[in-house]
N, C-alpha and C positions, 0 to 999 in steps of 0.2 A: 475372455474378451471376444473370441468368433462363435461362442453360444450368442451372445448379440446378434451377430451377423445373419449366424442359421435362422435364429429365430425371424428376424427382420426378411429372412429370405422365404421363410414360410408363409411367412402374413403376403407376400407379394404372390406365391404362388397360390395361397385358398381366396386373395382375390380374383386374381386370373381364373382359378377355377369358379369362380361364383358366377363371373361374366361370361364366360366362355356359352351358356346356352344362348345369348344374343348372338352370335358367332356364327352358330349351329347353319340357318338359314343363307348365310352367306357363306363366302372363298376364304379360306385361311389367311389369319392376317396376321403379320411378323411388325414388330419394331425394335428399332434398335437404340439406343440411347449411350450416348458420349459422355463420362463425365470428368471433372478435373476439381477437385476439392482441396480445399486447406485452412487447417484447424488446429487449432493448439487445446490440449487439457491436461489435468492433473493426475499424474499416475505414480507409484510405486517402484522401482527399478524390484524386478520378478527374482535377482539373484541376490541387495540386498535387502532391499525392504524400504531401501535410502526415497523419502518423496521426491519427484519430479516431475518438471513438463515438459512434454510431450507435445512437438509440433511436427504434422507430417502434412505431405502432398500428397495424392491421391488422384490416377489416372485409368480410365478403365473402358468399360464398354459390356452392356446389357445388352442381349437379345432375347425376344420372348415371343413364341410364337404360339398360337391360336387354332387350332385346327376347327372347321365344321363339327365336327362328330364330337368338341366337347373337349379333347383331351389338350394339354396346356404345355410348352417345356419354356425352361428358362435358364439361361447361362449370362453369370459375368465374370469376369475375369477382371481383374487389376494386381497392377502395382504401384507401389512409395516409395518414398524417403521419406529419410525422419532425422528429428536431432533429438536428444534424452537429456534436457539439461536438469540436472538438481538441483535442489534448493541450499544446498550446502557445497560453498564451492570446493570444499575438501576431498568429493566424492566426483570421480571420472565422469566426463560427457560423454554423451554415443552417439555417433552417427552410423543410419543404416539403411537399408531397401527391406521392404514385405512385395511380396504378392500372393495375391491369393487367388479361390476359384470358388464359383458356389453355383449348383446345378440342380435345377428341379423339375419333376415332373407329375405333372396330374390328371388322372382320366374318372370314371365312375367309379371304380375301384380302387385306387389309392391314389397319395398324395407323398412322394421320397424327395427331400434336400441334402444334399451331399454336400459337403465344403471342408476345403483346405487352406492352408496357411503358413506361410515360410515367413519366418522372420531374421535376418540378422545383424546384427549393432559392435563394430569396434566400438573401444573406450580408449579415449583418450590417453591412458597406463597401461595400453596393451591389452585390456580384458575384452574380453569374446561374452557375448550373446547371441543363443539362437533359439529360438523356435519352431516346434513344427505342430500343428493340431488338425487335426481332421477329425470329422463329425458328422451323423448320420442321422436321419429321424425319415419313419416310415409310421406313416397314418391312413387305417383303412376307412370303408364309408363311411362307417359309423360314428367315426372320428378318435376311435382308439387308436392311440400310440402302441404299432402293435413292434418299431426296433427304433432305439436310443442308444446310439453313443457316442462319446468324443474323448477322441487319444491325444493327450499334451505330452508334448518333450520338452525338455527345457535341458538346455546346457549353458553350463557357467564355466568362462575357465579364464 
């Protein structure tokens, strides 16, 4: 699920790095962007398999700045809530908070996204969900992926 995320966060930093030589000529420019989202979709409960949906809220904030000389970073941060309802009401609902982080950087020389992710969800029977994932990708000029990877925990109890 935040292989999406790194990914979507790569494509944001090899565009920033694409623009950044209009930059070059000018003063470093930063923005920062607010966001507050809410969505519902269809997911799997990751302990057992049970379908359900998935509605969260989503609060955070983007900064990305722009240096002259080309080089790129980007940070955002947020956090949710959520509800996990199934499709079977036989099967516990969850309510819970994520937040996350995802950070990048780009210069003539590479291109690193880093990102993290807490997730945790009581069940309505008492059962526990948690998550935690972090994730790494480093790409040099050439555009080889020269480090990949991402650690999932998942606890069920």
């Amino acid at each position: 699920m935040r292989v999406r995320m790194l990914t979507g966060g790569a494509l944001l930093g090899l565009l920033v790095a694409l623009f950044t030589p209009m930059a070059a000529v000018a003063q470093a420019e930063t923005t920062t962007t607010h966001f507050n989202v809410t969505g519902s979709s269809h997911h799997v409960n990751p302990c057992t398999g049970a379908p359900s949906t998935l509605t969260e809220t989503i609060k955070g904030v983007t900064h990305v700045t722009a240096l002259p000389n080309g080089n790129a970073h980007e940070t955002t941060t947020g956090v949710g809530t959520f509800t996990f309802v199934p499709d079977d009401p036989s099967q516990p609902t969850y309510t819970g908070r994520e937040t996350f982080w995802d950070g990048e950087n780009s210069n003539s020389k590479t291109f690193t996204a880093t990102s993290t992710d807490r997730v945790s969800a009581f069940g309505s029977d008492g059962s526990r969900i948690r998550v935690h994932v972090v994730a790494h990708l480093t790409v040099n000029a050439n555009g080889t992926v020269t480090v990949r990877f991402e650690t999932d925990r998942l606890s069920c109890s």
